[in-house]
Each structure stands twice: as C-alpha cells, then as structure tokens.
KEKOL-210279 format. One line per field, with one value per residue (C-alpha): residue number from 1; residue in three letters; x, z, y. Coordinates in Angstrom, 3 decimals. Each point is the difference from the previous one (the first is absolute). Layout:
n = (NUM:...) $
res = (ALA:...) $
X = (X:...) $
Z = (Z:...) $
Y = (Y:...) $
END
This chain:
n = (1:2:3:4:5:6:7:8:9:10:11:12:13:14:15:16:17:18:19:20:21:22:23:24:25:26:27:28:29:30:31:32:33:34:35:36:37:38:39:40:41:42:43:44:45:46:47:48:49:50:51:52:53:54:55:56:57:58:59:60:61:62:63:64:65:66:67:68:69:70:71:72:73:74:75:76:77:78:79:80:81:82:83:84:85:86:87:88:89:90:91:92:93:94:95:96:97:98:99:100:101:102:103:104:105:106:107:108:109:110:111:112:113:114:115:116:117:118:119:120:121:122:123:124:125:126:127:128:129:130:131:132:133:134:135:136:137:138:139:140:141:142:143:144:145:146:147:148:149:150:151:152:153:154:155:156:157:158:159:160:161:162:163:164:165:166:167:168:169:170:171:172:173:174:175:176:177:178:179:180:181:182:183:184:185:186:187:188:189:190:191:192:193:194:195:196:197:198:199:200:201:202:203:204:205:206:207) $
res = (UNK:UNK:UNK:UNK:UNK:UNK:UNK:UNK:UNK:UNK:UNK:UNK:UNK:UNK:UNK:UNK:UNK:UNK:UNK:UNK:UNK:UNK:UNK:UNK:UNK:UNK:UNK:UNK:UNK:UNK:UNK:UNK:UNK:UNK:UNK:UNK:UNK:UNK:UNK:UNK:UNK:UNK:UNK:UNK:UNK:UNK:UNK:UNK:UNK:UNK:UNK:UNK:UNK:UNK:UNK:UNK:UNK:UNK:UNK:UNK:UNK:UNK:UNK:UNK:UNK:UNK:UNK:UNK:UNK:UNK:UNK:UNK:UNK:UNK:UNK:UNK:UNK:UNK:UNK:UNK:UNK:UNK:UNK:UNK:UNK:UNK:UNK:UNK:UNK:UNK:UNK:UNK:UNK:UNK:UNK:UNK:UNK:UNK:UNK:UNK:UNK:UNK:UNK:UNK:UNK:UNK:UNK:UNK:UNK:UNK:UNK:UNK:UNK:UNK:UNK:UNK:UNK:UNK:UNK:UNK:UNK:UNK:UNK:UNK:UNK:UNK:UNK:UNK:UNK:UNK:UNK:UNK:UNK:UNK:UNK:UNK:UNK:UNK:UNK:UNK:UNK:UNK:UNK:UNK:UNK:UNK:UNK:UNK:UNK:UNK:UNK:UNK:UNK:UNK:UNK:UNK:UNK:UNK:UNK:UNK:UNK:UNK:UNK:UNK:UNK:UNK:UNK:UNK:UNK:UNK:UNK:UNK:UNK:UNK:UNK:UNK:UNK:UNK:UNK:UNK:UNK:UNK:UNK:UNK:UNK:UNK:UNK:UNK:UNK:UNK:UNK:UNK:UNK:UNK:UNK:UNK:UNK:UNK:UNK:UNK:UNK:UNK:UNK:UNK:UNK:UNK:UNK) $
X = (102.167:-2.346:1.003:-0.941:2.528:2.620:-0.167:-0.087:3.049:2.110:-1.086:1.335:3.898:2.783:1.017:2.238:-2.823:-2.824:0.139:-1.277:-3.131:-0.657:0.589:-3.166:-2.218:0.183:0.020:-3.759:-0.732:0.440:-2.178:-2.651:0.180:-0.652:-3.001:-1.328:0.474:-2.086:-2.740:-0.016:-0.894:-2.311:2.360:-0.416:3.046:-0.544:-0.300:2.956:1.807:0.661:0.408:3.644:-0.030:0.306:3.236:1.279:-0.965:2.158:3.008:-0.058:-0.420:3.297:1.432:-1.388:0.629:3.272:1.783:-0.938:2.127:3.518:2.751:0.696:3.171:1.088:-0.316:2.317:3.338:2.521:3.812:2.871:0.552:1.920:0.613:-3.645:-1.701:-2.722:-3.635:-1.078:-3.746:-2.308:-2.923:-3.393:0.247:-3.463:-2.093:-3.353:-1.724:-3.001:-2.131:-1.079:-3.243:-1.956:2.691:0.115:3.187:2.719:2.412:2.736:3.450:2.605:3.487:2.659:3.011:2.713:3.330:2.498:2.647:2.765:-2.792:-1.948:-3.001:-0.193:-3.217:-2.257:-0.119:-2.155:-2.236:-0.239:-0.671:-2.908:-1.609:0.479:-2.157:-2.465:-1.194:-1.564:-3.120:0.590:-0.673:2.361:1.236:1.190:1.901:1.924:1.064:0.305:2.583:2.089:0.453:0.991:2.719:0.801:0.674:1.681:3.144:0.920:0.101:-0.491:0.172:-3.440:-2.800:-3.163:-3.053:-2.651:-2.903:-2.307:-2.976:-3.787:-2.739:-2.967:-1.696:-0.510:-0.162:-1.913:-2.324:-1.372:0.779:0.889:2.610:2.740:3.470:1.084:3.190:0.868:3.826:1.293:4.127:2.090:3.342:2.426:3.291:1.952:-3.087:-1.857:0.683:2.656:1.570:0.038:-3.945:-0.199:2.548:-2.530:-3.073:1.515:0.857:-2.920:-2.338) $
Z = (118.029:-2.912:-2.982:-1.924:2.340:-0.202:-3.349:-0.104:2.558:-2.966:-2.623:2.152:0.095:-2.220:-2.973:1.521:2.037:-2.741:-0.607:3.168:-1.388:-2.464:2.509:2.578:-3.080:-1.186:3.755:0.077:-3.246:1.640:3.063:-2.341:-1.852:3.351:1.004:-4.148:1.232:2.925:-2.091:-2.452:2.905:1.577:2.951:2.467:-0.117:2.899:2.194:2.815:-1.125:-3.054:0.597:-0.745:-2.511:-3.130:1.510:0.877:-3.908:-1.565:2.085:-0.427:-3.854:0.862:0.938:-2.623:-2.955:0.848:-2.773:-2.365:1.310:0.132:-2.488:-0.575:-2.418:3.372:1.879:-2.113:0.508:-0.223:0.836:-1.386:1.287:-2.409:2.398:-0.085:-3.051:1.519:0.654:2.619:0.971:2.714:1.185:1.504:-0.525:1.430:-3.204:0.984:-2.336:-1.484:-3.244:-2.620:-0.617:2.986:2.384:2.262:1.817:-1.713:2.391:-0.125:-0.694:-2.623:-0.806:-1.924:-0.624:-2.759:-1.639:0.341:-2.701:1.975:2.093:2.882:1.571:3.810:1.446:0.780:-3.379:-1.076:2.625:-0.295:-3.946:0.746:2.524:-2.818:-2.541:2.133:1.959:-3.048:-2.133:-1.366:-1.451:1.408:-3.889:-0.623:3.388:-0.401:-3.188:1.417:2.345:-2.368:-2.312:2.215:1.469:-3.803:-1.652:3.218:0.322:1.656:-3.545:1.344:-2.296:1.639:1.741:1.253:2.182:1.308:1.884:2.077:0.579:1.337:-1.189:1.918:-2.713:-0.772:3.635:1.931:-3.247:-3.180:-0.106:3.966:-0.096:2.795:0.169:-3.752:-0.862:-3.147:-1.544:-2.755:-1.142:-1.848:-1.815:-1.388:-1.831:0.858:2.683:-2.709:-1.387:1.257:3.149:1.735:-0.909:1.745:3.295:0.604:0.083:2.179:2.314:-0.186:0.840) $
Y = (130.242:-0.774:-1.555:3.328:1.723:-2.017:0.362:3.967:-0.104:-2.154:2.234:3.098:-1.625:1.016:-1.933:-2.119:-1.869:0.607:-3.954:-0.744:1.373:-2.212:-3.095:1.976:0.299:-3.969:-1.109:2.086:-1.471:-3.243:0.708:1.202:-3.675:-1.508:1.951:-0.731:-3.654:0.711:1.704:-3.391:-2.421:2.039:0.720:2.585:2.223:1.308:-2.944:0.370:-2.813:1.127:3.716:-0.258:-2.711:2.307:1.268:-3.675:-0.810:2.403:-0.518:-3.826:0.634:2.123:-2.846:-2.740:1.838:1.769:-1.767:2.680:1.941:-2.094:0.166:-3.135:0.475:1.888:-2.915:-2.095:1.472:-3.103:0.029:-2.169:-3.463:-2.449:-2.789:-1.186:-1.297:-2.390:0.023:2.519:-0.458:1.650:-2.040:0.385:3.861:1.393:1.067:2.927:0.771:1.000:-1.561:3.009:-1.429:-0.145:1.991:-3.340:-1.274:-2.251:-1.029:-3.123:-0.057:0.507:-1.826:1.737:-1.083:1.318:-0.870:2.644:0.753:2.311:1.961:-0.760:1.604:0.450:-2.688:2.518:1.397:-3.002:0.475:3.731:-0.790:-2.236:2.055:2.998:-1.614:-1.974:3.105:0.981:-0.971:-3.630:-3.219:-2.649:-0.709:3.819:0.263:-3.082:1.074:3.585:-1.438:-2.408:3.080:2.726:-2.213:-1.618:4.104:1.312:1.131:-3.314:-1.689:-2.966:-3.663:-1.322:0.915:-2.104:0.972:-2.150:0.830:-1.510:1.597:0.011:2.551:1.479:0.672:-3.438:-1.020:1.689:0.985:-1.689:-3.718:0.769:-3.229:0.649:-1.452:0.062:1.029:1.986:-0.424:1.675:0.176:2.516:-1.891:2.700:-0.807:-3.163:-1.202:-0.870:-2.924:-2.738:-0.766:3.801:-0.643:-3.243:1.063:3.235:-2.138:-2.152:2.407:2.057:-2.811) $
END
C-alpha cells in the first residue's frame, strides 16, 4: 500500500481513530525530507540500496525525537516515604540525543541525583525524565537545566536536585574542527545542592 493510500484509508476512520492520521501524514513528511536530502547531494533515489531509506528515515526520527510527545509532569508521580531523607543518585544514565544546529548526534551520559523531603520517586522515573527531554532538539546546556527543573517543581518537592552530564557532539566531531574524544559537562544545582556540603557529597559521588 502506497503512502497516499494509507493515508486515504486513515482519513476514512471514525473519530475515535482520526489521530492516527495525523501520525501517517508527519511519518510521509519525514520520508519526503529524506528523499530532499538525497536531491542535495546529488544522490540517486532510486538506487536499490536506498529504495527504502526514506521510510527507515522517518521511523528512526520516530524514535529520536519522541520526547515531544511525553508528559513529563506525568512521569513524576512520587509517594510518601518519611524514613529516608538522604541523597538518592542514579549514575551513568544513557543520554541520545540530538544537537539543534546541525541535527548531528549528542550522546553520553547523565547523573541525577535528588534530596527527598517526605516523597520519593520510583528509579526509573529519572531515567524516563532524561530520555523525555533528550529525545528532543537540544543544546547540552538547556537539557541539563531541562532536567534539574522538572524534577526541582514536581510534585516530589524535593530539598535538592543536581544533574551532570557528560557528553560528546558530532557536530563538532565528525565536522568543523573534526577533533574526536572531547567530552562536554555541564551541571544543574537546585535548592540545598547548591552551595555547602550536599554540594560537595553530590560531586563526589557523581564523579
């Protein structure tokens, strides 16, 4: 079935599945990018190898940029735990992403740790929260901070917050000054992880 179809069979449901159209007519948007990238580099689009690649394109974008779609506040939902009032930090979380300016990969890791203050989160949540932001459009600066914030004006209320990342960028890489191997960090310090001891014990353990 052509793409054309596929989109005249969507537009033919009810209501109730008329969303699904929307998702068929930005997936052939992003096949049609693909073969424009083609056309720039004086690519054959219709050399076998790449037949399908248009296709491939848009549902790896799917993928890279599905961020945009996440609630994060959703993601935050704490419950009660008034025993516990240290430091809880995740390490090494796998960070994917991709740098607004030239569309080239960033990919390292993030840390994030926070001090609770009669709430917890579940461990995933921190994960889930980085994933949410970095499967976006970003510089390395805004989605640290991104990060920090969302978990610092939660529900979770919590006294601290810090995120560090640790990053490389293809842009830089594998293009312009083409120097491989640097690493980019950045930090977020909310509340009581700013300044004093807290500040200290999280760089610590985050290094």
């Amino acid at each position: 079935m052509s793409l054309s179809e596929k989109i005249q069979r969507v537009a033919e449901l009810g209501d109730a599945d008329r969303p699904k159209l929307g998702h068929v007519r930005r997936f052939g948007a992003g096949a049609q990018a693909a073969r424009m990238i083609f056309e720039c580099i004086d690519e054959d689009p219709e050399r076998e190898g790449i037949l399908e690649t248009p296709e491939r394109f848009a549902k790896a974008w799917a993928t890279w940029a599905e961020g945009y779609g996440v609630d994060v506040p959703a993601l935050l939902k704490s419950f009660e735990e008034r025993d516990y009032d240290e430091m809880v930090i995740v390490k090494d979380i796998p960070i994917y992403s991709k740098c607004e300016h030239h569309l080239a990969d960033i990919f390292g890791t993030a840390t994030i740790a926070y001090i609770p203050d009669g709430r917890v989160l579940g461990l995933s949540k921190l994960s889930r929260v980085a994933n949410a932001f970095a499967r976006r459009l970003q510089v390395q600066e805004r989605l640290t901070c991104q990060i920090a914030d969302a978990l610092a004006d939660s529900e979770l209320r919590p006294k601290g917050v810090g995120v560090i990342l640790r990053c490389r960028h293809m842009c830089m890489e594998s293009r312009g000054i083409c120097q491989q191997g640097h690493h980019t960090i950045t930090s977020a310090l909310r509340g009581v992880l700013k300044t004093g001891e807290p500040r200290a014990e999280f760089l610590r353990l985050a290094s």
